[in-house]
C-alpha positions as CSV (number, residue, x, y, z in Angstrom):
1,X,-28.7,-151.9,51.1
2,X,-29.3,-153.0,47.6
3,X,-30.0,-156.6,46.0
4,X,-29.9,-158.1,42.5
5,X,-30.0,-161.2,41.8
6,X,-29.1,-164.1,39.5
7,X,-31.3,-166.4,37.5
8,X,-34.4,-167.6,38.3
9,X,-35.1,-170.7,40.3
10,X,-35.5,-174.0,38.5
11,X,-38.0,-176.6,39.5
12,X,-35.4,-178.3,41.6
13,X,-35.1,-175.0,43.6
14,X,-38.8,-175.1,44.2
15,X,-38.6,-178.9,45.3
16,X,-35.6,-177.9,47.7
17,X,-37.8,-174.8,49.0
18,X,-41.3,-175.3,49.9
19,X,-43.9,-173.8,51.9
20,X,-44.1,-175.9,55.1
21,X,-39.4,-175.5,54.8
22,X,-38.9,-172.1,56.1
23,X,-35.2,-170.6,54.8
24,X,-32.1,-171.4,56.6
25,X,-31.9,-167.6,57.7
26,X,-33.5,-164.5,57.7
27,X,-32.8,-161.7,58.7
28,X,-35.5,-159.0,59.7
29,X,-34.3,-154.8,60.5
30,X,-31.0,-156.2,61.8
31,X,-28.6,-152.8,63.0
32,X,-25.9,-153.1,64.9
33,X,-23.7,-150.4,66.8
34,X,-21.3,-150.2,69.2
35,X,-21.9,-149.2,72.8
36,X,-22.7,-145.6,72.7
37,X,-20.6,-145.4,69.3
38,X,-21.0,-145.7,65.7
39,X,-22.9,-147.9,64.0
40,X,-21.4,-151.0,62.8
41,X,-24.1,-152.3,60.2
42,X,-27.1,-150.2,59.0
43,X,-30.6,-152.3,59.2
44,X,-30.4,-155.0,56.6
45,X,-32.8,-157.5,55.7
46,X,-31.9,-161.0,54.3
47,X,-33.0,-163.9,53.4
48,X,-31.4,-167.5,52.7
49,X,-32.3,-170.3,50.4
50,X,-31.1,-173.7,50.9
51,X,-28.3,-174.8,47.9
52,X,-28.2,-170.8,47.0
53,X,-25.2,-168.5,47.4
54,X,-25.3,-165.0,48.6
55,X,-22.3,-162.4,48.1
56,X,-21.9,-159.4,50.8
57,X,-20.5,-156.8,48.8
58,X,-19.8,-153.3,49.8
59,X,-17.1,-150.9,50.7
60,X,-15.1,-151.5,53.5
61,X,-16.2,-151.2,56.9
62,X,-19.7,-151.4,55.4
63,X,-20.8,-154.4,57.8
64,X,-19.9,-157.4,55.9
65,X,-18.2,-159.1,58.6
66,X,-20.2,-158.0,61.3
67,X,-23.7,-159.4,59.2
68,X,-21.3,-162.8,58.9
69,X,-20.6,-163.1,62.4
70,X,-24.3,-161.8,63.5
71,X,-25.1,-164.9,62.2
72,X,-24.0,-167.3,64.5
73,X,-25.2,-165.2,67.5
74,X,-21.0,-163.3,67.9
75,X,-20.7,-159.7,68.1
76,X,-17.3,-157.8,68.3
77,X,-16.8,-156.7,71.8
78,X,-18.9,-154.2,72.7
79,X,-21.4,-154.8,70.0
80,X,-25.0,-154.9,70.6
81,X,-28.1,-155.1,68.4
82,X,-30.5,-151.9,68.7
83,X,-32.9,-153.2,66.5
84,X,-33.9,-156.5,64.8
85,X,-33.6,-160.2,65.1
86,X,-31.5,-163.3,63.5
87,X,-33.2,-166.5,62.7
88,X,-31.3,-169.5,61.6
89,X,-33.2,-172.9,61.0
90,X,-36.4,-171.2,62.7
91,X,-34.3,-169.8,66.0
92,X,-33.9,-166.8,67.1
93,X,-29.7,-167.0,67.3
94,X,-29.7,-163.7,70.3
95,X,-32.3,-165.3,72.4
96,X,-30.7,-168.9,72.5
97,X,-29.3,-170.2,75.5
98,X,-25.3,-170.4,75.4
99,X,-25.4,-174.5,75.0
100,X,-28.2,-174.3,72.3
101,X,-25.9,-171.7,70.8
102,X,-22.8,-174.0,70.8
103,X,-24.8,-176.7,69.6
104,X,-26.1,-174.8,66.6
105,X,-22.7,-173.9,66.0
106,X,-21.0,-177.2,66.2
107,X,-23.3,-178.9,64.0
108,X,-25.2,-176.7,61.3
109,X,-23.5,-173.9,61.0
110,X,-19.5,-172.8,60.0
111,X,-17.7,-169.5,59.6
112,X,-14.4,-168.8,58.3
113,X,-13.1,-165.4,59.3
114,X,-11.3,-162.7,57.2
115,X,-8.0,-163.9,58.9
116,X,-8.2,-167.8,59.2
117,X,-4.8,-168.4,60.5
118,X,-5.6,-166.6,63.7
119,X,-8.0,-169.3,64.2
120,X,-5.8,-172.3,63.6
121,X,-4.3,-173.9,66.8
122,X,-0.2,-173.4,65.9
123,X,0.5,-176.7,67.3
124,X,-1.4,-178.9,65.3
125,X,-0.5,-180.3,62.3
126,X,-3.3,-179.8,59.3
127,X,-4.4,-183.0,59.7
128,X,-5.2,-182.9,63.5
129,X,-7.0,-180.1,62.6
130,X,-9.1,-180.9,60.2
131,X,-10.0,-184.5,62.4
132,X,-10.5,-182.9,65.7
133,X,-13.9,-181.3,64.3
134,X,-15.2,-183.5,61.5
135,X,-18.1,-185.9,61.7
136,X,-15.6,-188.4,60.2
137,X,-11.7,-188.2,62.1
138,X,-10.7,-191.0,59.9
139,X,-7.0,-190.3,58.4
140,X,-9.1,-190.8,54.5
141,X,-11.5,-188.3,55.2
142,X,-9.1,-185.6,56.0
143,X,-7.0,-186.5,53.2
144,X,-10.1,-186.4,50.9
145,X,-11.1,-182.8,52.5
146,X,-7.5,-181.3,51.8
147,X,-7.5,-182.7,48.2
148,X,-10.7,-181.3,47.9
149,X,-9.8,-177.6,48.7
150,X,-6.9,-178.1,46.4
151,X,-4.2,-178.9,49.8
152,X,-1.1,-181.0,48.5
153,X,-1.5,-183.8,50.8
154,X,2.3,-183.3,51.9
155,X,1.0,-180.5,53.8
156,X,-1.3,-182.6,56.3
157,X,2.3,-183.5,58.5
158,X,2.8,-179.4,58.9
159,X,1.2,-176.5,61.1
160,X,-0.6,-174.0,60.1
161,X,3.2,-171.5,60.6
162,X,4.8,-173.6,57.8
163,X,1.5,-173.0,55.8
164,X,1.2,-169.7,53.0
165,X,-1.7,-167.7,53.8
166,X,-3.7,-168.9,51.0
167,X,-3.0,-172.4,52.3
168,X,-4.5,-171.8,55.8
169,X,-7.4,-170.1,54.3
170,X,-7.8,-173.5,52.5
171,X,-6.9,-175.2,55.7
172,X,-9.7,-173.3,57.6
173,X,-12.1,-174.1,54.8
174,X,-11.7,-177.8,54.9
175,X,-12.0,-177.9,58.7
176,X,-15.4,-176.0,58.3
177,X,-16.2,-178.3,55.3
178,X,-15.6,-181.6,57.7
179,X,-18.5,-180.6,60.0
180,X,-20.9,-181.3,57.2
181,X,-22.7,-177.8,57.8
182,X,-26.3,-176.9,56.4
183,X,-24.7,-173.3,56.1
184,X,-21.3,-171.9,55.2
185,X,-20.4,-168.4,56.2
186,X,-16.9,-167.0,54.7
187,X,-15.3,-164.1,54.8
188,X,-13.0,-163.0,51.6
189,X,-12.7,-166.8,50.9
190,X,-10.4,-166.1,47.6
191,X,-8.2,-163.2,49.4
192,X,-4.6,-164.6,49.3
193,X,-5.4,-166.7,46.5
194,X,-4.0,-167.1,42.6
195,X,-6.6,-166.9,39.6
196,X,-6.4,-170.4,39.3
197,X,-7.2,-171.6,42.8
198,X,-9.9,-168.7,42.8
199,X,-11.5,-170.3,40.2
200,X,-11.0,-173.9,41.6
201,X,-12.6,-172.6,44.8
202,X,-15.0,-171.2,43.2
203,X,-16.0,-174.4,41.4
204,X,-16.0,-176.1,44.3
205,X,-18.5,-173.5,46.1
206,X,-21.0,-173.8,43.6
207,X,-20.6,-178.0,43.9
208,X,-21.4,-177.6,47.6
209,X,-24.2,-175.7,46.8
210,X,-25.9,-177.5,44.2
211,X,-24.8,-181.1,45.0
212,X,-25.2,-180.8,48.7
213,X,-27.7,-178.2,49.2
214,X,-25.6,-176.3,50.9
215,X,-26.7,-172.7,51.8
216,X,-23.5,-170.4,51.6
217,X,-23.2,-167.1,52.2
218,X,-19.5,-165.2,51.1
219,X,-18.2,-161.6,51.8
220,X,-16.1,-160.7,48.7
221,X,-14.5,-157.8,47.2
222,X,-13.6,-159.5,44.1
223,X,-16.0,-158.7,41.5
224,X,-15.1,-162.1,39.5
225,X,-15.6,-164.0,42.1
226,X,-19.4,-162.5,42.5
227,X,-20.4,-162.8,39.3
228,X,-19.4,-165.9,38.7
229,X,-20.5,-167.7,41.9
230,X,-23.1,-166.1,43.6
231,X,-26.9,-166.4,42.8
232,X,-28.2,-163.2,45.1
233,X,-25.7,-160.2,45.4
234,X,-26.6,-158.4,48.7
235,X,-24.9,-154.7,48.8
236,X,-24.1,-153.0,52.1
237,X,-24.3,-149.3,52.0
238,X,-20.7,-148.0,53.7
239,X,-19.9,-145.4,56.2
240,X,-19.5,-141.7,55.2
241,X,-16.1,-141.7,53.4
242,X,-12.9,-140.3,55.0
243,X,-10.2,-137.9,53.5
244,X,-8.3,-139.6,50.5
245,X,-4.7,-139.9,50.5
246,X,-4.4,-137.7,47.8
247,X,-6.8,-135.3,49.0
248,X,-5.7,-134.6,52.4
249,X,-4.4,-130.8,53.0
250,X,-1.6,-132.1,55.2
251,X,0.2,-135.1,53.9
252,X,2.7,-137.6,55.1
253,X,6.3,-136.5,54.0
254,X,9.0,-139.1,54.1
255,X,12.9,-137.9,54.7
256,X,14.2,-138.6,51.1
257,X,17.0,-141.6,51.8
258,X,20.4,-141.1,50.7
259,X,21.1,-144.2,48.0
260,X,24.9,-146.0,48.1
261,X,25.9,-147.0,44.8
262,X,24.5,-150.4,44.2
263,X,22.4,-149.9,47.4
264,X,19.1,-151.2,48.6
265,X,18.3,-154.4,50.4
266,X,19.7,-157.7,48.4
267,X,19.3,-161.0,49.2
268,X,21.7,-164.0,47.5
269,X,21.4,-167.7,48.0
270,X,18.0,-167.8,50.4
271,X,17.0,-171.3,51.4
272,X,14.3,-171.9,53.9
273,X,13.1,-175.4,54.7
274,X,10.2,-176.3,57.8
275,X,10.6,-179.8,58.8
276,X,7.9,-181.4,60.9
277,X,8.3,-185.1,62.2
278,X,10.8,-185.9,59.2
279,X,8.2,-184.3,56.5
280,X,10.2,-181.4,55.1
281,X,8.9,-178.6,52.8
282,X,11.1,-176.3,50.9
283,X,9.6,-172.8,50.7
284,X,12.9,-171.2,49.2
285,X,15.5,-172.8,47.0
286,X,18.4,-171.0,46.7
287,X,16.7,-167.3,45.8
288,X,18.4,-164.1,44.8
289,X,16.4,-160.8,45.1
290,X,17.6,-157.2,45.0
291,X,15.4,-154.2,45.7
292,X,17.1,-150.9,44.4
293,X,16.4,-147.6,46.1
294,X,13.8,-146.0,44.7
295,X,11.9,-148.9,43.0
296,X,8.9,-150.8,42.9
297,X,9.6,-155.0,42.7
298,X,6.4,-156.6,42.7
299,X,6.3,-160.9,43.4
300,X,4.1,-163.3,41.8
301,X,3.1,-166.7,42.3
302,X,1.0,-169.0,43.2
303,X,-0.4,-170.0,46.7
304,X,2.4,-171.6,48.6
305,X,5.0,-170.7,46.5
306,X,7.1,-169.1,49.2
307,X,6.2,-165.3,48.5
308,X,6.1,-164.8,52.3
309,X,8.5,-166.6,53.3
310,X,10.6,-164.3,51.3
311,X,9.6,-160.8,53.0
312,X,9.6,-162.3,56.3
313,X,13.6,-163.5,55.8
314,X,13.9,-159.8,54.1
315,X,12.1,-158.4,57.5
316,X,14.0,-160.4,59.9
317,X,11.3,-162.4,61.1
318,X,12.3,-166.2,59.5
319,X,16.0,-167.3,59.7
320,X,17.1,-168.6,56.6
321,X,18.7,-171.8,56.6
322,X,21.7,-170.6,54.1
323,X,22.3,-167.1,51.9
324,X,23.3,-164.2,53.1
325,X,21.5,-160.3,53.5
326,X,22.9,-157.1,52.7
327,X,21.4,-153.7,53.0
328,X,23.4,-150.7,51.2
329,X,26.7,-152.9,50.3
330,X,26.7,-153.8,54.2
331,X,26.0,-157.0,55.8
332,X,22.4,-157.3,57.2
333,X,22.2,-159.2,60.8
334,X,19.1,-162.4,59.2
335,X,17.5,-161.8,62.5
336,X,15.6,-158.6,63.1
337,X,16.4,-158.8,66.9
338,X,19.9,-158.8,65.9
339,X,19.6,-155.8,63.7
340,X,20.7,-152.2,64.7
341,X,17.8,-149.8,65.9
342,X,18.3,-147.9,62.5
343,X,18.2,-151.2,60.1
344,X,14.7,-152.3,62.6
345,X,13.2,-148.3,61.5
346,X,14.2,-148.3,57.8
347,X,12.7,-151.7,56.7
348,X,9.1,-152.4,57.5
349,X,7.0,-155.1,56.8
350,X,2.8,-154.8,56.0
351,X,1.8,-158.4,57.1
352,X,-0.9,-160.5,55.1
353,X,-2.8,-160.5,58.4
354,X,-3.5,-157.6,59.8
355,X,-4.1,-158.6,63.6
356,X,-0.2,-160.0,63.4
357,X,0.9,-156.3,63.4
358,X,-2.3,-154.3,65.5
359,X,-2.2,-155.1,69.6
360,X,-5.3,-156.6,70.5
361,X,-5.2,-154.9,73.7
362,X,-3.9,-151.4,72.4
363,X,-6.0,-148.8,70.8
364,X,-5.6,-148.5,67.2
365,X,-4.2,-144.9,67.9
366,X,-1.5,-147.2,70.9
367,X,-0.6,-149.3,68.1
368,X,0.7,-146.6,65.8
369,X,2.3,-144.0,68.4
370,X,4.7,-147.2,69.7
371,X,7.0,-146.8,66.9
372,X,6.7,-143.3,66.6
373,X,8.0,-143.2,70.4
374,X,10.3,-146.3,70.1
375,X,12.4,-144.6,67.6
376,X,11.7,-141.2,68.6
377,X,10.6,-140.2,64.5
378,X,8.9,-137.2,66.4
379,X,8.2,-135.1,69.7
380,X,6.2,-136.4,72.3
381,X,4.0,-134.0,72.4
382,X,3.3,-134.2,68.5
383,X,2.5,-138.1,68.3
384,X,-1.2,-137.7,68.5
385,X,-1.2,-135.2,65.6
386,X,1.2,-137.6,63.5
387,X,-0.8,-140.5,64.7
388,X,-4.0,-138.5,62.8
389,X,-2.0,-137.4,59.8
390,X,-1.4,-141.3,59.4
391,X,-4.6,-142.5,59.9
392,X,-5.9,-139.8,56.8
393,X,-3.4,-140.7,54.8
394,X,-4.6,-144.2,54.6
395,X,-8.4,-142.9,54.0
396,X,-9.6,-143.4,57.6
397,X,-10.5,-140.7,60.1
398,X,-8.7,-139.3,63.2
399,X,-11.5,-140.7,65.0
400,X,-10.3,-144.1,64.7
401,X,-6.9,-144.0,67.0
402,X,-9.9,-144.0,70.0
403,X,-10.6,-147.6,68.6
404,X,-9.4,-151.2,69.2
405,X,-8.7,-153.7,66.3
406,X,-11.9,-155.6,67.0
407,X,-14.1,-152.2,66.2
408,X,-12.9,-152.1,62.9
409,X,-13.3,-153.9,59.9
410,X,-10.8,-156.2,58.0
411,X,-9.8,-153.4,55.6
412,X,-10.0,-150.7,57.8
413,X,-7.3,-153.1,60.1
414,X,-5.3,-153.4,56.9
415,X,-5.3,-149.5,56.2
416,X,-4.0,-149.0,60.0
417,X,-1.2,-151.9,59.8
418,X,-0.2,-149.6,56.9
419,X,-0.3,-146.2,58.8
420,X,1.6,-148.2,61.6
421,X,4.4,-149.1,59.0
422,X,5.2,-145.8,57.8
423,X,4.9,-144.5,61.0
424,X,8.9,-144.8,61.6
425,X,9.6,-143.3,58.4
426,X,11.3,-146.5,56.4
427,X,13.2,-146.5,53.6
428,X,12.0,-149.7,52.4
429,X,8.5,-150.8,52.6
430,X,7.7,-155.1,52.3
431,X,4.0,-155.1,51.9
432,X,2.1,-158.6,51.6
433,X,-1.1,-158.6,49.7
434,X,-2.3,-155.5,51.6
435,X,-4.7,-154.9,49.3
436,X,-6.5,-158.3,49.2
437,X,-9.0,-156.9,51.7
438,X,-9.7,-153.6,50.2
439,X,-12.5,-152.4,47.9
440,X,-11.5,-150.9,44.6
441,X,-11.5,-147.3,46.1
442,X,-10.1,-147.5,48.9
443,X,-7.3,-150.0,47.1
444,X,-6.7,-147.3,44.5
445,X,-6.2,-144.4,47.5
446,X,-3.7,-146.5,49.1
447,X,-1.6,-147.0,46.5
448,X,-1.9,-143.6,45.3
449,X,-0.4,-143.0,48.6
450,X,2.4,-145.2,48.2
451,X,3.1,-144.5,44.8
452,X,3.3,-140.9,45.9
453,X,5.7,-141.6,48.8
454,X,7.8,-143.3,45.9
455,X,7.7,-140.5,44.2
456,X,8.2,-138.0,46.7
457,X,10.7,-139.2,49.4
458,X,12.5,-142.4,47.6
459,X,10.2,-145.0,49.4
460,X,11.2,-148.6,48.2
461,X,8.4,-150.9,47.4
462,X,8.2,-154.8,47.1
463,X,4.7,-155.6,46.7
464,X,3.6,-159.7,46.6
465,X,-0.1,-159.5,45.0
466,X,-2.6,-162.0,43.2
467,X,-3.9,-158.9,41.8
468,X,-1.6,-158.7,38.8
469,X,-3.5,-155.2,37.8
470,X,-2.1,-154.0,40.9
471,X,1.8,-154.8,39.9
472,X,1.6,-153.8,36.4
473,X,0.2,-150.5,37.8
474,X,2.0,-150.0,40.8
475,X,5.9,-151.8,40.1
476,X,8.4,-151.1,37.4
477,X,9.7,-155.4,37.3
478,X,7.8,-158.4,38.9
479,X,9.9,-161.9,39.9
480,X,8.0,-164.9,39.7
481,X,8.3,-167.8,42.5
482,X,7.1,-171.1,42.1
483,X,8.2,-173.9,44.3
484,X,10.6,-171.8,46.1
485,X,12.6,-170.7,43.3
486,X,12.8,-167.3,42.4
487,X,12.8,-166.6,38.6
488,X,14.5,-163.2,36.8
489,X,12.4,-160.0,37.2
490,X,10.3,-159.0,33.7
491,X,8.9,-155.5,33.6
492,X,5.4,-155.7,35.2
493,X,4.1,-154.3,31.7
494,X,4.5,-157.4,30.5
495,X,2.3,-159.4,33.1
496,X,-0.9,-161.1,31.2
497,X,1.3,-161.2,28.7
498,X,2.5,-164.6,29.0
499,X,4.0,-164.5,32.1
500,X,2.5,-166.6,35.0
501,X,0.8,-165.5,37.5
């Protein structure tokens, strides 16, 4: 583990730090591993100042998470510390008694995980959410907190399933902010997000921190994002790195699809509306969308602008209200339980969240044999060797099939959604900011691999990314939605060029 840091304190810094105010939290020769397996975080020392900002950086699976969660005294299943302690506000977080524990967490300090969503009660409108925690449940102060994290305040009427993924991460960071914590733990905070509300997060994270004296501490792969917010930068040293998709001596090989004339998944007249208690919210306006065979469509847009809602209706998984779906010239069943066997195999969706598509309960290695036995893509007898040629060609080792979602980090979850998507061989691949997790390595190998698979075997691509390097790299056009309408694809060359992002 390596530190820098930023510059150097100022005399208010001194006044908020003195001798008889011991730091939030320190950490002393912390290691954690998993029961009689790997290691999960190499010994790491750390310590927190009040009104500072810490950045975890680090490749994936280097600990990040696992430091953030150490903190308030959580371990992933089977997790245990073989060596060090956890101090926050003077206590020793492992030795605490389970009330003292809830207490600590309740009151002084928050965490928002890699995948907020999974967090947010489905049946609660935003606003219930944010007033059943804060130290002030008046209708006001919720309203205040979602303007605060940038929230239209339309959007307090709907739950969290009518919400983008950028919005519940927003959601989950105003619920957290309405505790009034002493220290703020979040995990890939701008993941999911535009530049714009980045930046406006951002802002907003230094604010807490300098107007509140609010210690926070962030685990970010966005190197903008560090520089510009954090005042310590605290690297994580990462495990020994697996075979690279492009480096692997036995590679994934697609069958190459035969492509109709005028073929490929198209989509014309798409409207999708969520209506909650008489509060409706359009998240697609009468879109058109075509993705030829063979191609790479990338979508752009801002948080909330109905990106996901569009590969879900092209996956099957959210019923349009009006338009119609066609796949090859053929009409395409809007309801994935509807489709045929063959139409469920050859279009696959990557979701945002990786925990939507990886069993809780099913070894990582479960999780991608199903499909390879559901639609019989290979013997039975050769799943566990396809099930390991899959796992390397998303950069992680065979290893990893004996683990369960919990045991692995949020990139390394994303990398095995992936493997678990081409596992049934499709000709059309939907893939939702599955690289918002991922290092700059490991996000280069995977789409190396897709690219290749493109290439190779025909693969179609639609990509939705806030990382507009990614689409001008890895599309040949890019549509932009905003507000639920889908504008004309541009080539992706000319992105930064005056086209929004």
């Amino acid at each position: 583990m390596t530190t820098t840091g930023h510059p150097a304190p100022t005399p208010q810094d001194a006044a908020m730090a003195t001798p008889d105010t011991p730091p939030p939290v320190t950490v002393t020769h912390l290691e954690i591993s998993l029961s009689e397996g790997p290691t999960l975080l190499s010994t790491t020392h750390l310590t927190l100042e009040a009104g500072k900002i810490a950045a975890l950086t680090g490749p994936s699976g280097s600990g990040k998470t696992t430091l953030l969660r150490a903190l308030i005294g959580d371990l992933p299943q089977g997790g245990e510390v073989t060596s060090g302690r956890v101090e926050v506000f003077d206590q020793d977080v492992f030795a605490l008694a389970p009330e003292a524990l809830r207490a600590l967490r309740r009151n002084r300090i928050a965490y928002v995980g890699q995948d907020p969503g999974s967090a947010l009660n489905p049946r609660m409108t935003a606003a219930r959410l944010i007033a059943e925690v804060a130290a002030d449940p008046a209708p006001k102060a919720a309203a205040a907190l979602m303007a605060q994290c940038h929230l239209d305040e339309a959007l307090a009427h709907h739950r969290p399933g009518a919400l983008s993924g950028g919005q519940q991460r927003r959601l989950a960071l105003a619920r957290a902010l309405a505790r009034e914590p002493d220290v703020l733990l979040l995990d890939e905070p701008t993941a999911g997000l535009d530049g714009a509300l980045r930046d406006e997060i951002t802002d907003l994270l230094r604010r807490l921190a300098g107007d509140r004296g609010l210690t926070i501490v962030l685990a970010c792969h966005d190197p903008h994002v560090v520089e510009t917010c954090a005042d310590t930068v605290i690297t994580l040293s990462g495990p020994a790195p697996a075979g690279r998709p492009d480096q692997s001596p036995a590679r994934l090989r697609l069958p190459t699809p035969q492509a109709a004339p005028g073929g490929g998944l198209r989509a014309h007249g798409l409207q999708v509306a969520f209506t909650h208690k008489g509060h409706t919210h359009e998240a697609l306006k009468d879109a058109d969308f075509h993705a030829r065979p063979g191609t790479s469509t990338g979508i752009i847009g801002p948080s909330g602008s109905g990106k996901t809602t569009l590969l879900r209706v092209l996956a099957g998984l959210q019923t349009p209200g009006a338009g119609t779906l066609t796949w090859n010239g053929k009409a395409l069943p809007p309801a994935a339980r509807k489709r045929t066997r063959d139409h469920q195999r050859r279009i696959q969706l990557v979701p945002q969240n990786p925990l939507g598509a990886l069993n809780p309960a099913r070894t990582v290695g479960a999780s991608i044999a199903r499909p390879l036995q559901l639609h019989r893509v290979v013997a039975k007898a050769d799943v566990p060797d396809r099930v390991r040629l899959l796992l390397n060609d998303v950069g992680l080792p065979g290893e990893f099939a004996r683990r369960y979602p919990h045991e692995l980090s949020g990139g390394q979850r994303q990398r095995a959604s992936i493997a678990r998507a081409l596992a049934t061989e499709p000709e059309l691949l939907l893939c939702d900011e599955v690289t918002s997790a991922l290092d700059p390595a490991t996000t280069d190998s995977v789409m190396a691999l897709l690219t290749r698979l493109r290439t190779e075997n025909g693969l179609t691509l639609v990509l939705v990314s806030h990382e507009l390097d990614v689409i001008a790299a890895h599309s040949d056009t890019a549509h932009h939605i905003d507000s639920g309408h889908m504008h004309a694809a541009v080539p992706s060359s000319s992105l930064g060029l005056g086209v929004p992002a």
